[in-house]
Structure formats: C-alpha cells, structure tokens
N, CA, C and O atoms as a Maestro MAE file, in Angstrom:
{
 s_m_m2io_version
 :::
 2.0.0
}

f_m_ct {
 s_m_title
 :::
 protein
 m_atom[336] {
  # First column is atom index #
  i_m_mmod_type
  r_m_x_coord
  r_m_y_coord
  r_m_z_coord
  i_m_residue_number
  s_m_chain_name
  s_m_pdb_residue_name
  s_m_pdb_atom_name
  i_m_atomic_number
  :::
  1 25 -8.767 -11.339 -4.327 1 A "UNK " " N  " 7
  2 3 -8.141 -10.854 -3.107 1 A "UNK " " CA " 6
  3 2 -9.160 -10.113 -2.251 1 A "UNK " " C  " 6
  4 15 -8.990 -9.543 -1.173 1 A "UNK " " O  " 8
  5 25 -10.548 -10.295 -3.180 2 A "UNK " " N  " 7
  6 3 -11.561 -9.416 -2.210 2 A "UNK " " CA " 6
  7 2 -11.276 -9.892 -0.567 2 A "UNK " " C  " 6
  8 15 -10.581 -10.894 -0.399 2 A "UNK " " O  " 8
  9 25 -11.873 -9.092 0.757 3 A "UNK " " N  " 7
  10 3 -11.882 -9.561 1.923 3 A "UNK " " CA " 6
  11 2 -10.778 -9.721 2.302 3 A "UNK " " C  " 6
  12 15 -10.778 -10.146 3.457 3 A "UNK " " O  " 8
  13 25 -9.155 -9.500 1.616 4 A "UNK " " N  " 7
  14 3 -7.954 -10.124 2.760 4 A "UNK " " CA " 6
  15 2 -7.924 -8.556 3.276 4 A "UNK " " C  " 6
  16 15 -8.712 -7.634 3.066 4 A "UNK " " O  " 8
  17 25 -6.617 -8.629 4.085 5 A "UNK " " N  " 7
  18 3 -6.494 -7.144 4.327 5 A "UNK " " CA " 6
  19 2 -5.517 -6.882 3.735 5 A "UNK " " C  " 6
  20 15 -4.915 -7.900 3.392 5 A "UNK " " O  " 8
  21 25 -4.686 -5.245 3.203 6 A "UNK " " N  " 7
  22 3 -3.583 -4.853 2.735 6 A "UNK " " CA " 6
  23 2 -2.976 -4.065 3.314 6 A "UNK " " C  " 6
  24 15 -3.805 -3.299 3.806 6 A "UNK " " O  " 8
  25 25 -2.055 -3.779 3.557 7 A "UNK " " N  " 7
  26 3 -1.145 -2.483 4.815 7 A "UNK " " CA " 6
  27 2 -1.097 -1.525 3.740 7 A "UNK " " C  " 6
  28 15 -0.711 -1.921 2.640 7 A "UNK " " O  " 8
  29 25 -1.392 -0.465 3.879 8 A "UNK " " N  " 7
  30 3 -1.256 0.670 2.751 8 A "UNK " " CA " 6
  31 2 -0.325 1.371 4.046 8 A "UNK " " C  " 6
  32 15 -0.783 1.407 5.188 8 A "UNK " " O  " 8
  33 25 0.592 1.737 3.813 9 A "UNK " " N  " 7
  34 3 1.790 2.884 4.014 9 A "UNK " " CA " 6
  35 2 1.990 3.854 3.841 9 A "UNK " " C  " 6
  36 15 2.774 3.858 2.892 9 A "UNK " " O  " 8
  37 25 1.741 5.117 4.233 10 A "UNK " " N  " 7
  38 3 1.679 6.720 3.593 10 A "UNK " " CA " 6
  39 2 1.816 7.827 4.208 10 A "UNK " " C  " 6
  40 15 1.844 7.725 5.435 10 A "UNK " " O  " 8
  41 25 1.910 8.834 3.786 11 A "UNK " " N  " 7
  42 3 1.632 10.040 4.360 11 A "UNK " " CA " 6
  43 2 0.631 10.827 4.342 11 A "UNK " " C  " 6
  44 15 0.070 10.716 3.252 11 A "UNK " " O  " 8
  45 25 -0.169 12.000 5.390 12 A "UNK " " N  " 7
  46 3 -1.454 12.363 4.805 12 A "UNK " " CA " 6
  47 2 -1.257 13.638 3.412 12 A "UNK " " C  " 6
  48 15 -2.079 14.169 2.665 12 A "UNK " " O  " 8
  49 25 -0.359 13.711 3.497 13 A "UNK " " N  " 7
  50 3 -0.135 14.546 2.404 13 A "UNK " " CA " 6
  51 2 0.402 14.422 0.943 13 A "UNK " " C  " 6
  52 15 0.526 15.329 0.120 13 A "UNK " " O  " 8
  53 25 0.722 12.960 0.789 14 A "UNK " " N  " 7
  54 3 0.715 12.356 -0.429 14 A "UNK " " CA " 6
  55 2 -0.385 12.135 -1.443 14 A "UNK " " C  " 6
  56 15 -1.307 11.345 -1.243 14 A "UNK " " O  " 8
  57 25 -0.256 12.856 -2.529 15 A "UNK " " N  " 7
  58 3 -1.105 12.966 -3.589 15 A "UNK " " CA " 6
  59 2 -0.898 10.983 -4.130 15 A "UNK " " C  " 6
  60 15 -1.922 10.456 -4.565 15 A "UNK " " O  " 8
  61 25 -0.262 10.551 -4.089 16 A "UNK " " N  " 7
  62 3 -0.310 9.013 -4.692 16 A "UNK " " CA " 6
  63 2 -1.000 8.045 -3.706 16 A "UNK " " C  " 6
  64 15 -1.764 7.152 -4.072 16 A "UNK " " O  " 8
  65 25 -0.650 8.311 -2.367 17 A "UNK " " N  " 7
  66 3 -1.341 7.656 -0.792 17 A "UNK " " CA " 6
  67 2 -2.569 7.391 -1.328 17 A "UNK " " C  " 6
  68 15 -2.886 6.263 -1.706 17 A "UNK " " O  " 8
  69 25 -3.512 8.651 -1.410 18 A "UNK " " N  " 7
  70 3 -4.418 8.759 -1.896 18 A "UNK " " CA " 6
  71 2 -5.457 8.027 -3.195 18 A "UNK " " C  " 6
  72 15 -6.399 7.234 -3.167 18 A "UNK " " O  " 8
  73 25 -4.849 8.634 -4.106 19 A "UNK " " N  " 7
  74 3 -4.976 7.644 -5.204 19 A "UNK " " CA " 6
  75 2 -5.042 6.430 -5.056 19 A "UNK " " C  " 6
  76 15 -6.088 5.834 -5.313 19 A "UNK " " O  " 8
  77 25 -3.790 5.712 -4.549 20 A "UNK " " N  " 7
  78 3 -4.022 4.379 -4.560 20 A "UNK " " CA " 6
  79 2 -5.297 4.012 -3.251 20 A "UNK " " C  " 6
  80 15 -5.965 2.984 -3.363 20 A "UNK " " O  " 8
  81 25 -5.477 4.812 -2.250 21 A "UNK " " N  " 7
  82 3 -6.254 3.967 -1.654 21 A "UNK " " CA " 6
  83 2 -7.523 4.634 -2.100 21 A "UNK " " C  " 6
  84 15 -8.454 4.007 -1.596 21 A "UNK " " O  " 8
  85 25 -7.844 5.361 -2.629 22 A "UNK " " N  " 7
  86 3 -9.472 5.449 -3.787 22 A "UNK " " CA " 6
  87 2 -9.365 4.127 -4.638 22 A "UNK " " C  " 6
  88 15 -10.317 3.357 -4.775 22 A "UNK " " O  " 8
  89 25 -8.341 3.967 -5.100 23 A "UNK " " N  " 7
  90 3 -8.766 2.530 -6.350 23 A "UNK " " CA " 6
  91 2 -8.877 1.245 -5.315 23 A "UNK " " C  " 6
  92 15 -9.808 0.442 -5.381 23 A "UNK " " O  " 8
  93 25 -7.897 1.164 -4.434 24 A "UNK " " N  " 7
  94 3 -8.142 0.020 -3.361 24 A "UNK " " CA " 6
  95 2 -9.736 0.337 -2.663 24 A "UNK " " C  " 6
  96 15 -10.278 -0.720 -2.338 24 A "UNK " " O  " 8
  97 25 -10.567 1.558 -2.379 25 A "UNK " " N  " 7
  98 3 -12.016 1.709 -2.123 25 A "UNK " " CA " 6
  99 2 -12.654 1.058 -3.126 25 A "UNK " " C  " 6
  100 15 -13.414 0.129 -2.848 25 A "UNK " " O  " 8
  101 25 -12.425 1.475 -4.516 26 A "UNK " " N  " 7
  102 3 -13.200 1.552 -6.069 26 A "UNK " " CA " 6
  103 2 -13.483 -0.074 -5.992 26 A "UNK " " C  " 6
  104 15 -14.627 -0.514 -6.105 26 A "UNK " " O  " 8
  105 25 -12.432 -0.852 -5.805 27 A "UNK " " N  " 7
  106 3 -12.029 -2.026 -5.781 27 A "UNK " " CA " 6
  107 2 -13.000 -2.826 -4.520 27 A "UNK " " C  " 6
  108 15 -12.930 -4.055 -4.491 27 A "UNK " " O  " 8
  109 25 -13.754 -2.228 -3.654 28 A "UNK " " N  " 7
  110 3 -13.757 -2.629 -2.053 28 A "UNK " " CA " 6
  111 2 -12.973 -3.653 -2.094 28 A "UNK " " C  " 6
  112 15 -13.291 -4.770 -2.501 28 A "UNK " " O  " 8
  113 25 -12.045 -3.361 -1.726 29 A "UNK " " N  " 7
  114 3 -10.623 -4.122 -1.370 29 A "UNK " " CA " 6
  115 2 -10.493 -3.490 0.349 29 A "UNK " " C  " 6
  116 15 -10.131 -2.334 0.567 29 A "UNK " " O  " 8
  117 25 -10.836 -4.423 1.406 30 A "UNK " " N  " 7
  118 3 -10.383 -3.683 2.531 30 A "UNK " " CA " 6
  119 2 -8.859 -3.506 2.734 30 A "UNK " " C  " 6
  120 15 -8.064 -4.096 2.003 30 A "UNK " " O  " 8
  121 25 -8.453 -2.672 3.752 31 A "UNK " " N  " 7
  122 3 -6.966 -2.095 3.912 31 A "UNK " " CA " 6
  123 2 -6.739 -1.426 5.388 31 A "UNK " " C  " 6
  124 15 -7.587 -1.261 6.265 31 A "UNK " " O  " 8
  125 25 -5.588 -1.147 5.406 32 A "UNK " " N  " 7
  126 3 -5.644 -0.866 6.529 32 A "UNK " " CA " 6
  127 2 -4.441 0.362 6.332 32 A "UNK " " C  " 6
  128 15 -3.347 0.107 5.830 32 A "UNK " " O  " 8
  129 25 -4.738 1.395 6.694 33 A "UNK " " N  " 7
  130 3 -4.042 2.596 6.295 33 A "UNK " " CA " 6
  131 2 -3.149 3.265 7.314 33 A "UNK " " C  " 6
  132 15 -3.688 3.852 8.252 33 A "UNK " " O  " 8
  133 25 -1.716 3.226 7.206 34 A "UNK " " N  " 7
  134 3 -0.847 3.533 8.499 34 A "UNK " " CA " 6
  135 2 -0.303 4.604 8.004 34 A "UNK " " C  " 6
  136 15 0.195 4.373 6.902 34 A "UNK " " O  " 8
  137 25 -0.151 6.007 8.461 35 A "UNK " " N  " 7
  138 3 0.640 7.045 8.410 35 A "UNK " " CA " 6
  139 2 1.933 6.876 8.938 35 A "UNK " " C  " 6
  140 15 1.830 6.730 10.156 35 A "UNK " " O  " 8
  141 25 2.832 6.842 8.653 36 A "UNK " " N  " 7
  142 3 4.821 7.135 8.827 36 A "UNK " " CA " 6
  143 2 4.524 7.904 9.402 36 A "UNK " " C  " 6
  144 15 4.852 7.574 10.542 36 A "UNK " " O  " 8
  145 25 4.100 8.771 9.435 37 A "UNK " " N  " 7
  146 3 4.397 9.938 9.816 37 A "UNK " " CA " 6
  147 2 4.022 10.131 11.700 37 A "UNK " " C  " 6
  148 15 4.465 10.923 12.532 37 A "UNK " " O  " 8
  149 25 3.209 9.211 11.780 38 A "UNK " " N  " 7
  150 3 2.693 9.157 13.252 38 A "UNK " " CA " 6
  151 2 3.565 7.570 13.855 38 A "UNK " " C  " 6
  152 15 3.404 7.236 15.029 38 A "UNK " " O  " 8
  153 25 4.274 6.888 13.098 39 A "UNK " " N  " 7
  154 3 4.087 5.783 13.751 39 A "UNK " " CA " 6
  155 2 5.251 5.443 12.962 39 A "UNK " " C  " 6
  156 15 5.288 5.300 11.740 39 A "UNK " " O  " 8
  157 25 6.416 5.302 13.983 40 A "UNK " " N  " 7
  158 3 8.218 5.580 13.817 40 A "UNK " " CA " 6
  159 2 8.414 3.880 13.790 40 A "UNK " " C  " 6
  160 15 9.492 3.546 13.300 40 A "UNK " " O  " 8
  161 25 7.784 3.069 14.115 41 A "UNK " " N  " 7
  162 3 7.966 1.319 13.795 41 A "UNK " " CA " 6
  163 2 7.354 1.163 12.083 41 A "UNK " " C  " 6
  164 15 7.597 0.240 11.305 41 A "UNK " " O  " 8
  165 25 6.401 2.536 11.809 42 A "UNK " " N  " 7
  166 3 6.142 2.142 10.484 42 A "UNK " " CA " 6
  167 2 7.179 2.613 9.523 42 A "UNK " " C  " 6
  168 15 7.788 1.994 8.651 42 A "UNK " " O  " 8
  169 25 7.216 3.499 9.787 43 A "UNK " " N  " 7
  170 3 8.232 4.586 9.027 43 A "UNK " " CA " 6
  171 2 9.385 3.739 8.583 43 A "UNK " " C  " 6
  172 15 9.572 3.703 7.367 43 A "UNK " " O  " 8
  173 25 10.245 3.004 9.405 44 A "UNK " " N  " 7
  174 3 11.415 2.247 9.928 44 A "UNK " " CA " 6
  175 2 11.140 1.348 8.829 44 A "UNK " " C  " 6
  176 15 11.886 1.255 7.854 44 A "UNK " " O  " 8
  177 25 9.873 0.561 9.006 45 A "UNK " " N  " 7
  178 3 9.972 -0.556 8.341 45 A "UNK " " CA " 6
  179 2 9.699 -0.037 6.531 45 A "UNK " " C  " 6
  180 15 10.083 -0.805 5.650 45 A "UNK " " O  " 8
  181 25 9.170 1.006 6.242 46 A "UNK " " N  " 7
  182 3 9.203 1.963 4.750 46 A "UNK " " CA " 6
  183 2 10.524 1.691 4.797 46 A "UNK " " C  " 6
  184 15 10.899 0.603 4.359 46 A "UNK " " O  " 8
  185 25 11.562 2.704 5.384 47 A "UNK " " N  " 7
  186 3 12.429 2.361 4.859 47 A "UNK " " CA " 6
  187 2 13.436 1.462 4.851 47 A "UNK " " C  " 6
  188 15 14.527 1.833 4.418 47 A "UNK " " O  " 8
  189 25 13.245 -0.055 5.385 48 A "UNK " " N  " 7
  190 3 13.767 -1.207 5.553 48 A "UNK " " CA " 6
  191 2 13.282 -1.952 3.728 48 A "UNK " " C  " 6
  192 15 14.115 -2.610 3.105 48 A "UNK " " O  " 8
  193 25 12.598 -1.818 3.452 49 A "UNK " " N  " 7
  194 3 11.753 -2.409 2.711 49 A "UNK " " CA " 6
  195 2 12.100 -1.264 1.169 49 A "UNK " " C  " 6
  196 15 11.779 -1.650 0.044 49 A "UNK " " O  " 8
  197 25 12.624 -0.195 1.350 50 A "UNK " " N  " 7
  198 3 12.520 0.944 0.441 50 A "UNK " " CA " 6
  199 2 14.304 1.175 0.113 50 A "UNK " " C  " 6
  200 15 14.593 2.093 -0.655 50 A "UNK " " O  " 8
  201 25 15.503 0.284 0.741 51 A "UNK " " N  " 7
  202 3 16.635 0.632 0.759 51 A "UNK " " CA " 6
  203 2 16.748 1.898 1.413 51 A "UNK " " C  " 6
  204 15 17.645 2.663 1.058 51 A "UNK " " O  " 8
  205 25 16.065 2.173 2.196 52 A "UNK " " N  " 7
  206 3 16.922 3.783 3.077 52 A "UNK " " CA " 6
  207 2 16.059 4.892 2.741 52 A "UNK " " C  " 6
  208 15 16.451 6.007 3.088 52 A "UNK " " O  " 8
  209 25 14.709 4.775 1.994 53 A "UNK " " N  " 7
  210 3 13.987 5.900 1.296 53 A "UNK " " CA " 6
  211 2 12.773 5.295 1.973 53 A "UNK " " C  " 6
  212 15 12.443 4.142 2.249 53 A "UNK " " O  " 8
  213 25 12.172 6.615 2.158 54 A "UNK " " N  " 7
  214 3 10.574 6.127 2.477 54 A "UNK " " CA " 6
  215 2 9.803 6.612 1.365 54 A "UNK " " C  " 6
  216 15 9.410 7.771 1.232 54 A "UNK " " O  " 8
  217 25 9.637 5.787 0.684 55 A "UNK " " N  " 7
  218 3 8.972 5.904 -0.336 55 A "UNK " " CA " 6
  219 2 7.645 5.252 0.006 55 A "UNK " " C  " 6
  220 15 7.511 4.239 0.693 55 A "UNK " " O  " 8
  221 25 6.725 5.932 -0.537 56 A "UNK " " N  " 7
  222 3 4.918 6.118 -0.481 56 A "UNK " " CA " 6
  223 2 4.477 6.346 -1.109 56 A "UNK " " C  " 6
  224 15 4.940 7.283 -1.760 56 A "UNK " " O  " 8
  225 25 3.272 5.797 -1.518 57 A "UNK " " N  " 7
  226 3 2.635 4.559 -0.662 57 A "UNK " " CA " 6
  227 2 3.047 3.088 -0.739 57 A "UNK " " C  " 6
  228 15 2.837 2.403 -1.740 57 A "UNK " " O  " 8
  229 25 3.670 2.617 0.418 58 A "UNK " " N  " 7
  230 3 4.534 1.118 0.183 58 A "UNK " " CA " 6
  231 2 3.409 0.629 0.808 58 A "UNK " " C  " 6
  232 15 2.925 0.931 1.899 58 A "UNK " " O  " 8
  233 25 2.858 -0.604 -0.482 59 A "UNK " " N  " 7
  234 3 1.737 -1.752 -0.198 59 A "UNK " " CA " 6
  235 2 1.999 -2.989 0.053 59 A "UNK " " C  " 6
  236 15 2.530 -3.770 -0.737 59 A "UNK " " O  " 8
  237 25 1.676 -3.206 1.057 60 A "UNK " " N  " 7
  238 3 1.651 -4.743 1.535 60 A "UNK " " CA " 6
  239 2 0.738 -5.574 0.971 60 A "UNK " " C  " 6
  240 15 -0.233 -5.037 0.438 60 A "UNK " " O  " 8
  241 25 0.827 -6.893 0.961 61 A "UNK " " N  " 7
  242 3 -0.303 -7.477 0.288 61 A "UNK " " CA " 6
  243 2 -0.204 -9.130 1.144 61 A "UNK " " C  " 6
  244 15 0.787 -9.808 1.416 61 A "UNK " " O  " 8
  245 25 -1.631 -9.372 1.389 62 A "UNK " " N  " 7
  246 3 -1.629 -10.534 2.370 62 A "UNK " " CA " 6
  247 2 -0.109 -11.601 2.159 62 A "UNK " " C  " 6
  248 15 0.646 -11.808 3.109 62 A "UNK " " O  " 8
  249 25 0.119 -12.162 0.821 63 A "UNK " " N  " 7
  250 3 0.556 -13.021 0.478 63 A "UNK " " CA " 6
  251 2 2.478 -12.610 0.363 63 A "UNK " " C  " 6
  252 15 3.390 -13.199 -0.218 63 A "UNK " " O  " 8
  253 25 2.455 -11.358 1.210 64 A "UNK " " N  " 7
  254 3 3.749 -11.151 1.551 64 A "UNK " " CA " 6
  255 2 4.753 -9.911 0.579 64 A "UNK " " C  " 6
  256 15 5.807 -9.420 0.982 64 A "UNK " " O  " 8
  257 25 4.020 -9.582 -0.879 65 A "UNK " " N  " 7
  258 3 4.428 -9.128 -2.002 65 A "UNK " " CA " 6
  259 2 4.116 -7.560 -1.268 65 A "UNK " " C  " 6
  260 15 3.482 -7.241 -0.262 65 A "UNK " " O  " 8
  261 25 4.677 -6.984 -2.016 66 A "UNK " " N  " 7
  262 3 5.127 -5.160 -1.888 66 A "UNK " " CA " 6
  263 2 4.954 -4.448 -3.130 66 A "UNK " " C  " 6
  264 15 5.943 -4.731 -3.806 66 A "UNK " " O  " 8
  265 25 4.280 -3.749 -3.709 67 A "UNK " " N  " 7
  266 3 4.483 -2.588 -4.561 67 A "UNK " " CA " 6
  267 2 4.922 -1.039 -3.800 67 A "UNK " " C  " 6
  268 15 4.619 -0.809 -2.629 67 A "UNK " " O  " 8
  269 25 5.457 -0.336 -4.415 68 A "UNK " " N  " 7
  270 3 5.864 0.699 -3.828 68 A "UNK " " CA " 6
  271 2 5.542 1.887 -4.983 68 A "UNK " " C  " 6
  272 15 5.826 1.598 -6.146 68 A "UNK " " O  " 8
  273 25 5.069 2.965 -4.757 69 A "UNK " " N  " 7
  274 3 4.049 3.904 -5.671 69 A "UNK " " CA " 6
  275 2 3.976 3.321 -7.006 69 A "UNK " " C  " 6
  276 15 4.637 3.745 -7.954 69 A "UNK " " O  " 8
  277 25 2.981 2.122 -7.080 70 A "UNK " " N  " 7
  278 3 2.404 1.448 -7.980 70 A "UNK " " CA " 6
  279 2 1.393 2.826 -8.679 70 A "UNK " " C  " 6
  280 15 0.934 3.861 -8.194 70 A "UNK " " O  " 8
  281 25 1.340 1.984 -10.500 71 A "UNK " " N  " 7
  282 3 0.122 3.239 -11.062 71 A "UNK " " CA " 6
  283 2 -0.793 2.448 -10.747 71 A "UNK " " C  " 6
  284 15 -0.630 1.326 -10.268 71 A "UNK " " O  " 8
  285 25 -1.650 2.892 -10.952 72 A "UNK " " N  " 7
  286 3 -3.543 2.632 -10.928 72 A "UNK " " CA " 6
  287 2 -3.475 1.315 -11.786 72 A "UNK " " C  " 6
  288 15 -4.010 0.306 -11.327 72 A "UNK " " O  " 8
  289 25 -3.070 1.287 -12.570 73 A "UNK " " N  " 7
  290 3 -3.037 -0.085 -13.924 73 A "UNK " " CA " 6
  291 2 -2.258 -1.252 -12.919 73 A "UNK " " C  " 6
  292 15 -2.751 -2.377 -12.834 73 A "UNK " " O  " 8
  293 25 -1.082 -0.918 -12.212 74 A "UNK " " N  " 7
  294 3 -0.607 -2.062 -11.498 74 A "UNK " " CA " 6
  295 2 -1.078 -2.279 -10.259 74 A "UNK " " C  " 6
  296 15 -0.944 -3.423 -9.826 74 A "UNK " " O  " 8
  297 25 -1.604 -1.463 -9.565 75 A "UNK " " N  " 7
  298 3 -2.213 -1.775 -7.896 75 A "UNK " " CA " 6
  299 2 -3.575 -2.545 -8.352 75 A "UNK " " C  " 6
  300 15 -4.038 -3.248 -7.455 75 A "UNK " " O  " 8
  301 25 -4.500 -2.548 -9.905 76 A "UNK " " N  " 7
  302 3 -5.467 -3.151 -9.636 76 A "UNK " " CA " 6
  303 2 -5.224 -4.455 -10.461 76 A "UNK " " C  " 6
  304 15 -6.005 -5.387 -10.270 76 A "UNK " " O  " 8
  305 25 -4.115 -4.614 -11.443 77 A "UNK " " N  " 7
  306 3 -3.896 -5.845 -12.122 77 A "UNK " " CA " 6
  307 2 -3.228 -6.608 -10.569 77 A "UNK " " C  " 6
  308 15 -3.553 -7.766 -10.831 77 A "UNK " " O  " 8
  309 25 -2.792 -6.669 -9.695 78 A "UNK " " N  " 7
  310 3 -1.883 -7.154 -8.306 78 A "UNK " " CA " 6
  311 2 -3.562 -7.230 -7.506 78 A "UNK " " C  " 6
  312 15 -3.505 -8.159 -6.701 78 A "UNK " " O  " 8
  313 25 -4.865 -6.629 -7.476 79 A "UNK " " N  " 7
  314 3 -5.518 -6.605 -6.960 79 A "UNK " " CA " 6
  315 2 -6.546 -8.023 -7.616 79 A "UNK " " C  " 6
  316 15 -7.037 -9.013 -7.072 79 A "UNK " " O  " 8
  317 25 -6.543 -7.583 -8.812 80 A "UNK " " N  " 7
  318 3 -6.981 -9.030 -9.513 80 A "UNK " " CA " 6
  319 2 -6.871 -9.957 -10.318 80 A "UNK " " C  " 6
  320 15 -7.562 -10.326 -11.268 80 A "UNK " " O  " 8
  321 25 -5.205 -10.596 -9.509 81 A "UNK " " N  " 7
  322 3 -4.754 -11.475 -9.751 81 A "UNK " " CA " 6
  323 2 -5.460 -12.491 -8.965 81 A "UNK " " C  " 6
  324 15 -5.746 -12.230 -7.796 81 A "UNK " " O  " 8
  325 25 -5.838 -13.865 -9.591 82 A "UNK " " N  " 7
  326 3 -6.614 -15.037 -8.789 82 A "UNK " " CA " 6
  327 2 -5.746 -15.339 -8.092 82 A "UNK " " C  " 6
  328 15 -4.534 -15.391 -8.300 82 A "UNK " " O  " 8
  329 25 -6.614 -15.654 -6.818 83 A "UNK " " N  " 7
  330 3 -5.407 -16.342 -5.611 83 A "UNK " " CA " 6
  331 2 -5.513 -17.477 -5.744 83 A "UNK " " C  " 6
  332 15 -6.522 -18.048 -6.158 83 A "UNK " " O  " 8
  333 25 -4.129 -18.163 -5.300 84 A "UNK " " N  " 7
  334 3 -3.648 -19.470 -5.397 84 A "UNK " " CA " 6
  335 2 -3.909 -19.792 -3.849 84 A "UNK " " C  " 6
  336 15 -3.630 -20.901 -3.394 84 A "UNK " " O  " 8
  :::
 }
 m_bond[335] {
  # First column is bond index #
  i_m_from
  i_m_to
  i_m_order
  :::
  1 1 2 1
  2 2 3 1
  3 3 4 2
  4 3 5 1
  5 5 6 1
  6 6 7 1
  7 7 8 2
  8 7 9 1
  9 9 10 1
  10 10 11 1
  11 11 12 2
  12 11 13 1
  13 13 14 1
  14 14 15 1
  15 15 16 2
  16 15 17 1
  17 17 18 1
  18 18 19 1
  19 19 20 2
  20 19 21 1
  21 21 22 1
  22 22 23 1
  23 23 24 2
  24 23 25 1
  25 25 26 1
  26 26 27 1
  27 27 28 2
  28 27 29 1
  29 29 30 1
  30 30 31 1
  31 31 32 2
  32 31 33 1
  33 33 34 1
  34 34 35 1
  35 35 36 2
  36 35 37 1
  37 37 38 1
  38 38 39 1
  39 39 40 2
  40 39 41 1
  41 41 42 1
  42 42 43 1
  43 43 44 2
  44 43 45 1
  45 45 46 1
  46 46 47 1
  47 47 48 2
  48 47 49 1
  49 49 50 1
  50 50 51 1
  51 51 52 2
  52 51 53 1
  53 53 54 1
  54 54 55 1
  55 55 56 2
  56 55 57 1
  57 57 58 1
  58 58 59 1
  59 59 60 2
  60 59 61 1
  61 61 62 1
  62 62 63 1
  63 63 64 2
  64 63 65 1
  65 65 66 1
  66 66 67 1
  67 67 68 2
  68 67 69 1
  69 69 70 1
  70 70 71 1
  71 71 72 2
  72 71 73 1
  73 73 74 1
  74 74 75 1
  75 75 76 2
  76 75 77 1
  77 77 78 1
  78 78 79 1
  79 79 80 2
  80 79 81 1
  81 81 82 1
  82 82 83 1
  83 83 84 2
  84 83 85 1
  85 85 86 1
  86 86 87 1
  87 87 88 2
  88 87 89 1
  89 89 90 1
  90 90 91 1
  91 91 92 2
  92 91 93 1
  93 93 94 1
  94 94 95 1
  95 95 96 2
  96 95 97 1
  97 97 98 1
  98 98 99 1
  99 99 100 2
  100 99 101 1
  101 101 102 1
  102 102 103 1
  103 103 104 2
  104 103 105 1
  105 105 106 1
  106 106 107 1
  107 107 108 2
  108 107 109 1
  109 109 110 1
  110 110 111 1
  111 111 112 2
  112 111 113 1
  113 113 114 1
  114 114 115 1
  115 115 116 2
  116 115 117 1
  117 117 118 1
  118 118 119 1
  119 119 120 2
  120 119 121 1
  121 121 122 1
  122 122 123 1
  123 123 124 2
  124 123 125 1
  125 125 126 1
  126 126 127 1
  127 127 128 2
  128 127 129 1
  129 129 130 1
  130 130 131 1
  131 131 132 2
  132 131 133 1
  133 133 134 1
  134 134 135 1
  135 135 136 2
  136 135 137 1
  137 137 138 1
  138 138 139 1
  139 139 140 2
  140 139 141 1
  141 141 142 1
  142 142 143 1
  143 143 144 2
  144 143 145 1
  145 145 146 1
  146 146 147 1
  147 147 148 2
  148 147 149 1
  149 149 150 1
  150 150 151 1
  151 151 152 2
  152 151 153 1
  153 153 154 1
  154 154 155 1
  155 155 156 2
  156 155 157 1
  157 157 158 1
  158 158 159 1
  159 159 160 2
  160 159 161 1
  161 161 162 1
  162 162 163 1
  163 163 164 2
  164 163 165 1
  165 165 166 1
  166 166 167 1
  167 167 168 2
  168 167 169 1
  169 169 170 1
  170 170 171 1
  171 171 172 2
  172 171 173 1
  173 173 174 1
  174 174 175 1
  175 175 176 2
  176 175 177 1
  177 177 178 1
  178 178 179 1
  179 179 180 2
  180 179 181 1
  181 181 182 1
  182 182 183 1
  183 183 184 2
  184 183 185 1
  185 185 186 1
  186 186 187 1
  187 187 188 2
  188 187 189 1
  189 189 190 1
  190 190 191 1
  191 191 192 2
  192 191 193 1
  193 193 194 1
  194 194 195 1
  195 195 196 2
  196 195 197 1
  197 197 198 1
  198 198 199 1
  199 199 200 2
  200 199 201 1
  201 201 202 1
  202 202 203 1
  203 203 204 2
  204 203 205 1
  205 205 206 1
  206 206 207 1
  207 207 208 2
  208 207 209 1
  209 209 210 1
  210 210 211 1
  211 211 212 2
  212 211 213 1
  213 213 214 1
  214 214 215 1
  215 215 216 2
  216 215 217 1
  217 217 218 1
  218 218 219 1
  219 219 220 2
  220 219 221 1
  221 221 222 1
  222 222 223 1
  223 223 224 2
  224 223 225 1
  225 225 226 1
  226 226 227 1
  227 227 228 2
  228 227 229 1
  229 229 230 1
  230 230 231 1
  231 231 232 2
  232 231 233 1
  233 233 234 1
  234 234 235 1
  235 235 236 2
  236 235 237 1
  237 237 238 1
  238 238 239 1
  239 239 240 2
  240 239 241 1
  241 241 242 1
  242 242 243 1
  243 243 244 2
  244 243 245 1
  245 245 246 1
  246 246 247 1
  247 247 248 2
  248 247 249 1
  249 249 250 1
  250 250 251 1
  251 251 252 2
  252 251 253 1
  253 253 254 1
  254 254 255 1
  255 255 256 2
  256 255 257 1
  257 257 258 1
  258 258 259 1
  259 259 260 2
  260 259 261 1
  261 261 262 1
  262 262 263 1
  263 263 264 2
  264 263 265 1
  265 265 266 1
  266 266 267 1
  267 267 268 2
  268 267 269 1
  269 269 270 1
  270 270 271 1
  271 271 272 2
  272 271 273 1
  273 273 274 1
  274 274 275 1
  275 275 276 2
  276 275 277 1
  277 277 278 1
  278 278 279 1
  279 279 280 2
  280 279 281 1
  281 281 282 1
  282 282 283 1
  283 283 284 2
  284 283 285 1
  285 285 286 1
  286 286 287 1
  287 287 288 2
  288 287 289 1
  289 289 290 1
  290 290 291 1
  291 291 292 2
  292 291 293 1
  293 293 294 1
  294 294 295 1
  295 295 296 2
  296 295 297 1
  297 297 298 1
  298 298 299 1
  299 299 300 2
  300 299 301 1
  301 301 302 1
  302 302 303 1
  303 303 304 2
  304 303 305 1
  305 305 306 1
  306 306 307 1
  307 307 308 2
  308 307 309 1
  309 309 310 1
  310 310 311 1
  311 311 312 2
  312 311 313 1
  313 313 314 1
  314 314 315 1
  315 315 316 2
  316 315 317 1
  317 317 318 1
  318 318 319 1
  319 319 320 2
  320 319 321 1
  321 321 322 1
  322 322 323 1
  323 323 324 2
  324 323 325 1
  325 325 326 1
  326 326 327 1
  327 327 328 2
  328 327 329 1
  329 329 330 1
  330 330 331 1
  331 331 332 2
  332 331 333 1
  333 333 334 1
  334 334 335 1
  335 335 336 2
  :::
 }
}
C-alpha cells in the first residue's frame, strides 16, 4: 500500500490520532491528516461512518475499507496487506 494515500481523521488532542499516524510515518505510508475539529464536512462524515459517535482516529484506506481506533498490530497488518 506503500505510495496510495490514507484519510487519517482526528483530533489534535487525541493520544491514539497520534499513535496511529507515527506508525503510518514508521511505515512511510503517506496520509493525509484532517482535524474534525476544524472541518464540520469532516466531522459529519466521522460520524456518518461511526453510527452517531465521532470516534478517532477513523482511517480511510484507498480501497474504500475503514478502521476506527485500530491498535498498532491492526493499522500495520491493514497496512501490509498485498494489494490486489
């Protein structure tokens, strides 16, 4: 999945936001990092995608798939899975 891009979803004050996007760095996995908190079309769509909760960090992934505060063990097994 090296080189696609990923929507990382968060807040700046989330201790997990974070985390996951250090292992998505660790990984150079590029991304693209949107704060809720500034940006009410993102927020909306957290919680479209979250049943009514904005839960963070909600990850997008080129191929359409979502984790939502994934651990470190699942954001990088989803990171290197071979693409089809």
């Amino acid at each position: 999945m090296l080189g696609q891009e990923i929507i990382v979803y968060g807040t700046a004050w989330c201790p997990d936001c974070r985390r996951a996007r250090r292992v998505l760095e660790q990984l150079e996995c590029a991304y693209t990092y949107v704060n809720i908190e500034e940006d009410e079309r993102a927020a909306a769509f957290v919680r479209k995608v979250n049943r009514g909760c904005q839960s963070v960090p909600t990850i997008v992934f080129p191929d359409g798939s979502i984790l939502v505060e994934p651990s470190n063990v699942e954001l990088q097994a989803k990171i290197e899975l071979p693409s089809s």
